[in-house]
N, C-alpha and C positions, 0 to 999 in steps of 0.2 A: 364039208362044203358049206360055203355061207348061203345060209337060206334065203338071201335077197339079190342071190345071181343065180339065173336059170338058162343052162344050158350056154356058158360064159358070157351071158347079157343081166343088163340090168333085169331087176325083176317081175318088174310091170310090161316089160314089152311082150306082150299076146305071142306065145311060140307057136300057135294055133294060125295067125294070121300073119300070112306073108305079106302084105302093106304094112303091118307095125312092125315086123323084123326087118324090114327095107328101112324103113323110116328111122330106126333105132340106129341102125348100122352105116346107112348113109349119109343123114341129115341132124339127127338131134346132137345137137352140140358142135357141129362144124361151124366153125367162123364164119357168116354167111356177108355178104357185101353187096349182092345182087338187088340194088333197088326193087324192082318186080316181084322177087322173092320178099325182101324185106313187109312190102305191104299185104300180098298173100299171107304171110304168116300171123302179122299182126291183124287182118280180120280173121282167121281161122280161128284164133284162140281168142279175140270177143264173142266167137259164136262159141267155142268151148265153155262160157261160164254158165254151171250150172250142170255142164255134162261131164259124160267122158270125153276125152282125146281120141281114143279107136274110135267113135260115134262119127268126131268130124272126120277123122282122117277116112273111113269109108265112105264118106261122101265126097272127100275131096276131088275128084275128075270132075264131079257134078256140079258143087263150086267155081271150079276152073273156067267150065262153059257156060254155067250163070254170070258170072262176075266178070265175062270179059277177058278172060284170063287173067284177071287181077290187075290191069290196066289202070292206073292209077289216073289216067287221064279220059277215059270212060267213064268211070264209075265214080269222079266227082261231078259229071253230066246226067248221072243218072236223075229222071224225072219222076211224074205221079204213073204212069204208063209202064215206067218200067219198074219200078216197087212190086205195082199190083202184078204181071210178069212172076219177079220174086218171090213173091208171097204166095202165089200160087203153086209154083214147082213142088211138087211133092220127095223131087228127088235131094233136096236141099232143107237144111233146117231151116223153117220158116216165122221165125219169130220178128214179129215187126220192128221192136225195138232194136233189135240188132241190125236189121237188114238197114235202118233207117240209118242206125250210127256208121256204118259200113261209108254212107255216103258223106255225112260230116268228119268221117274221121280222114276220108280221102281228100279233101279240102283241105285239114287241118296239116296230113300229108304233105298236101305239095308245098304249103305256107314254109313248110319247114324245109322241105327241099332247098327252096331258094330264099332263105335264110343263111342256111348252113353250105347251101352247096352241092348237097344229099342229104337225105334221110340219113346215111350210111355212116357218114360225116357224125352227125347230131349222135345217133346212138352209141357209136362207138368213143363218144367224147367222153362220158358217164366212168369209161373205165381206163382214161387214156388209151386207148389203142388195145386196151391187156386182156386176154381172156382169163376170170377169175375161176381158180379149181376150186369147186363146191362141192363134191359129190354128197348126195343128200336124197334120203329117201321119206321123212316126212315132214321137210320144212314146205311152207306153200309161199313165202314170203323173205324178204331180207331188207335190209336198213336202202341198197342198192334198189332191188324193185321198188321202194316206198316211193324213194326221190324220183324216178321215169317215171312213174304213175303219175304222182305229183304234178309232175312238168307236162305231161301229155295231156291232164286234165284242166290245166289252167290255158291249156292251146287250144283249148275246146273238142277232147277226143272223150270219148265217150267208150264204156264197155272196157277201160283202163285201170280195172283198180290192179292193186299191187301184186294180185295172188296171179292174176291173170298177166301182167308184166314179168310177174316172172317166172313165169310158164315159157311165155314170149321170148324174154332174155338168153332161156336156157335152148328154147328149139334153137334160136339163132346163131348162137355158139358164142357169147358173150360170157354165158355163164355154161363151163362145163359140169354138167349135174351127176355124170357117169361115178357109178362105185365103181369102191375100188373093188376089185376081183373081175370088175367089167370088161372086155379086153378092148373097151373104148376110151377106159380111164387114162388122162393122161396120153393120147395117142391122136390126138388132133392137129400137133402144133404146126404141122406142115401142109396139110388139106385146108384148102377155104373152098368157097360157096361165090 
């Protein structure tokens, strides 16, 4: 048996924890399209740098009801009121820098929104339409995350570098990251988000 599938999942997904075998199995790597989701995930994984993913993902309810449910038109309102709010919650990771980017990068969001149409639109331009099969267990980066990061940074998002794009890339299903022996590899083409 390949030592980097555990219990026919990728190898990092916590067998321990039923939120990370959900999340493995329903979400990482499905084609996601869901504006709402799309911006949920791209602030959960600025708060991921530096951490682990099970860290955010056990907080994530508590995110959901801090942020609005990830209201993208909320949380570019957010003010000094509701930062301090933020910053205080104990049940959320409270790093100012982030929380701060959170609201810049929700602005930067909707710019692009109505630019492109959607967000949805914008990101999925990067690959024409295509989901790239990557399966990969210790890349943190690719020539594809360089260029979104790039482009998100010069839009004025913040908390975008490349490792964290494409972390981003791959929850959303842009990039499928699943090994092979995974029984996710290769088995997305018909589910989207």
């Amino acid at each position: 048996m390949d030592d980097k599938i555990i219990d026919g999942r990728c190898f990092w997904a916590n067998p321990k924890n039923p939120l990370y075998i959900a999340y493995h199995d329903e979400e990482w790597g499905v084609p996601c399209h869901d504006e709402r989701l799309l911006f949920e995930m791209l602030i959960l994984e600025g708060f991921q740098a530096g951490l682990s993913w099970e860290c955010v993902l056990n907080k994530r309810e508590a995110f959901r009801e801090a942020f609005d449910q990830f209201d993208v038109q909320k949380v570019l309102k957010y003010d000094e009121s509701k930062f301090a709010e933020l910053a205080a919650n104990t049940k959320i990771i409270r790093n100012r820098l982030k929380i701060w980017a959170s609201v810049s990068n929700a602005r930067a969001f909707v710019k692009i929104q109505e630019e492109y149409g959607s967000f949805d639109k914008y990101i999925w331009s990067f690959t024409d339409g295509k989901v790239i099969y990557e399966p990969c267990d210790i890349r943190t980066t690719s020539p594809l995350s360089d260029t979104v990061s790039k482009d998100l940074k010069k839009r004025g998002m913040k908390f975008v570098g490349s490792t964290v794009i494409y972390s981003y890339l791959q929850a959303i299903g842009v990039i499928n990251g699943h090994l092979e022996g995974c029984w996710k590899f290769r088995n997305n083409d018909v589910k989207q988000r």
